[in-house]
C-alpha positions as CSV (number, residue, x, y, z in Angstrom):
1,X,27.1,-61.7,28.6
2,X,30.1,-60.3,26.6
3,X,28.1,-60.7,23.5
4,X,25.2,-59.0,24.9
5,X,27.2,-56.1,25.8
6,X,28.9,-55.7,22.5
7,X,26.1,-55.9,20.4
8,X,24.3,-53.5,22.8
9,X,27.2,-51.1,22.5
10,X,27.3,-51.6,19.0
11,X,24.0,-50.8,18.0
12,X,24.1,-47.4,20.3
13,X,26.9,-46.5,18.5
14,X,25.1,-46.5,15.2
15,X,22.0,-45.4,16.0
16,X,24.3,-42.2,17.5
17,X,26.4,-42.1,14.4
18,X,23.1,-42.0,12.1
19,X,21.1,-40.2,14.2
20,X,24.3,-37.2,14.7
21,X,24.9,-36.7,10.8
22,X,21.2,-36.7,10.1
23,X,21.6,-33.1,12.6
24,X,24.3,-32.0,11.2
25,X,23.5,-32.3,7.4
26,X,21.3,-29.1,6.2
27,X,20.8,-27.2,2.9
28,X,23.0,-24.7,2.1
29,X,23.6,-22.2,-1.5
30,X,26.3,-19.5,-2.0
31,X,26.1,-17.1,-4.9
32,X,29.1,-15.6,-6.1
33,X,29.1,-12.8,-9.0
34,X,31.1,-10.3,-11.0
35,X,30.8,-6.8,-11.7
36,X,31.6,-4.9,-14.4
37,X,31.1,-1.0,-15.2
38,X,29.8,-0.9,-18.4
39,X,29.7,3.1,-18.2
40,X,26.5,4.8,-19.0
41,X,25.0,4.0,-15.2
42,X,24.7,0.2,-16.7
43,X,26.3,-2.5,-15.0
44,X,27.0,-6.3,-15.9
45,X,26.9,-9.3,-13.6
46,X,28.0,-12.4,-13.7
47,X,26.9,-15.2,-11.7
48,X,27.9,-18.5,-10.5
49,X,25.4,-20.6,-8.6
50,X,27.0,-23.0,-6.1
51,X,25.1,-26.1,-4.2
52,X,26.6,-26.5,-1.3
53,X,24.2,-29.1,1.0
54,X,25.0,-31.5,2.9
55,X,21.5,-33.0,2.6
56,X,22.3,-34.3,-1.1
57,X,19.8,-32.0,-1.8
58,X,19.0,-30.0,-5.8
59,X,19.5,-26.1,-6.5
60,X,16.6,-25.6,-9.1
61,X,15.2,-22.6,-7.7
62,X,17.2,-18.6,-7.0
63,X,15.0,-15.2,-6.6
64,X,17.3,-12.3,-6.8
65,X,16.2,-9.7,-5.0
66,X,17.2,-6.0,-6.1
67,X,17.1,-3.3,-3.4
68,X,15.6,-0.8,-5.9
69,X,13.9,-1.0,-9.2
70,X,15.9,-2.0,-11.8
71,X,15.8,-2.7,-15.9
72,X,17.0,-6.1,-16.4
73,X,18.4,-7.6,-19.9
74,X,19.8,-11.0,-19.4
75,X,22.7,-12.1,-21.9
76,X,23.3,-15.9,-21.1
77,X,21.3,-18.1,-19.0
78,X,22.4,-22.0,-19.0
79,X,20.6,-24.2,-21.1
80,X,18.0,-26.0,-19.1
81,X,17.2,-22.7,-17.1
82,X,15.2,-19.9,-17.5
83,X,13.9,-16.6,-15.4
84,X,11.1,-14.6,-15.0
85,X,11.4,-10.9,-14.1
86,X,9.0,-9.4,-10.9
87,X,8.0,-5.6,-11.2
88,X,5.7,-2.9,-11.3
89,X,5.9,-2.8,-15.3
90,X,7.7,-4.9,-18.2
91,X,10.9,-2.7,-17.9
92,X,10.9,-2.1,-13.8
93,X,12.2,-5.1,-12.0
94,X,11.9,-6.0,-8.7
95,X,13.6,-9.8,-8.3
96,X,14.2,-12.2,-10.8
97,X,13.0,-15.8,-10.3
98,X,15.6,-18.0,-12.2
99,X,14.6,-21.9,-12.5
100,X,16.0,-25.4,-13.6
101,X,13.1,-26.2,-16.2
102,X,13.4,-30.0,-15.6
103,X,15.0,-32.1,-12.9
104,X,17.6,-33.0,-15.2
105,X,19.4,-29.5,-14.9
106,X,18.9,-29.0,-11.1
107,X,22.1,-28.1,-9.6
108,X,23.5,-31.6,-7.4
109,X,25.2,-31.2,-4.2
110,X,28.9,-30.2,-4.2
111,X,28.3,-28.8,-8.0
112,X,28.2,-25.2,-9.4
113,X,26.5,-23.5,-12.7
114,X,28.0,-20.6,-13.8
115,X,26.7,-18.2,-17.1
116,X,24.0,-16.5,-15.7
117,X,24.5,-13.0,-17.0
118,X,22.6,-9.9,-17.1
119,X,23.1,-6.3,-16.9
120,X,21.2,-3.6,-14.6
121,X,20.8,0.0,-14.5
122,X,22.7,1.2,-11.6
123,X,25.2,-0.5,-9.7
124,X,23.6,-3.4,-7.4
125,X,26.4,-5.0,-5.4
126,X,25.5,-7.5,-3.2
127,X,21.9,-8.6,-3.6
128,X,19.9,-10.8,-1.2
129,X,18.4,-14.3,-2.7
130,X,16.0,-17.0,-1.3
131,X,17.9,-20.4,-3.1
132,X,15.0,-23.4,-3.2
133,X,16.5,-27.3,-2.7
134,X,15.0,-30.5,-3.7
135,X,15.9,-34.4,-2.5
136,X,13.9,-35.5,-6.0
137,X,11.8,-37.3,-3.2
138,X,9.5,-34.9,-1.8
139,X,11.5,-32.9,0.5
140,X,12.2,-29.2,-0.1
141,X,14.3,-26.8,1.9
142,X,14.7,-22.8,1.6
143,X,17.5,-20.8,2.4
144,X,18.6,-17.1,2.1
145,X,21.5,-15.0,1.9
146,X,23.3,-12.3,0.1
147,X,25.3,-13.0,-3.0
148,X,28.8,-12.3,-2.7
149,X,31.6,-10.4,-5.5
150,X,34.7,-12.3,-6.6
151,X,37.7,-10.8,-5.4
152,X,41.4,-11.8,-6.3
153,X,43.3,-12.7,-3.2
154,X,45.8,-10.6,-2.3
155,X,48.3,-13.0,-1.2
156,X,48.2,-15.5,-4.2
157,X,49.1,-12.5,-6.2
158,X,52.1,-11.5,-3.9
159,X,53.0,-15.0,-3.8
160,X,53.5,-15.3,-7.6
161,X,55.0,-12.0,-8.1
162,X,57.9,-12.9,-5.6
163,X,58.3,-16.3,-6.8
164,X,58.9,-14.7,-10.4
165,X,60.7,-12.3,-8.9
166,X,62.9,-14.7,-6.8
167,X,63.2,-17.2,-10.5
168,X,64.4,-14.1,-12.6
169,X,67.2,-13.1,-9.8
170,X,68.3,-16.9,-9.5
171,X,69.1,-16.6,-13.4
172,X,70.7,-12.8,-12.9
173,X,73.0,-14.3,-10.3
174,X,73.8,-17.5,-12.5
175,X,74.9,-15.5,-15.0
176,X,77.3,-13.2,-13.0
């Protein structure tokens, strides 16, 4: 009976276990950029792509979408990648679809791909993206979102300018 029980109690347990992080995995993307005035009304952007599913699951697919017509030059795009522009003509872009062109470059879970670089004609901040996933065995997933500028953080800059500050008085005060 004691067996029984065990291996009853045993089996829920993993059937809970598997069936709990199956719920709790999903696809996730986050797009992080900078921006730099290039002066002129042209701006330059920077992009790092960043895969962050739980599902072990394959970035291979962004849209960018810009909330006004834009002219889009890119300057680097990884190798294994490439884009097409969306717009009214050749010169007026609406999003950009950027792609891995082989399975081989898709971006794997917990990894990021940085060097996609273009410039625009105005200032476009934060732009909204659809990011496509891939398990390389017939699932996909979709997710959206809005890309996101790099910003220094405040406090690791305060902390390093009192620790040198706190270094250079130590040696003052040695000397004294």
């Amino acid at each position: 009976m004691y067996k029984k029980c065990c291996l009853w109690l045993t089996a829920s347990i993993v059937i809970t276990l598997l069936i709990s992080s199956y719920a709790f995995a999903s696809p996730a993307a986050s797009l992080f950029y900078d921006e730099t005035g290039l002066g002129g009304g042209l701006w330059q952007y920077d992009y790092t792509f960043y895969n962050t599913s739980s599902n072990n699951e394959y970035l291979y697919s962004v849209y960018l979408d810009f909330s006004q017509e834009a002219s889009v030059d890119w300057l680097t795009i990884p190798a294994g990648w490439d884009s097409t522009t969306w717009g009214y003509t050749p010169i007026s872009t609406i999003f950009l679809d950027i792609f891995s062109t082989s399975p081989n470059y898709d971006i794997t879970t917990g990894s990021s791909l940085g060097l996609f670089s273009f410039t625009v004609d105005y200032q476009a901040g934060d732009l909204a993206y659809a990011a496509y996933l891939d398990n390389h065995q017939g699932g996909f997933n979709s997710i959206s979102g809005t890309s996101t500028a790099v910003v220094p953080e405040p406090v690791s800059l305060v902390l390093f300018l009192s620790g040198g500050a706190t270094l250079f008085l130590r040696r003052f005060l040695k000397r004294l």
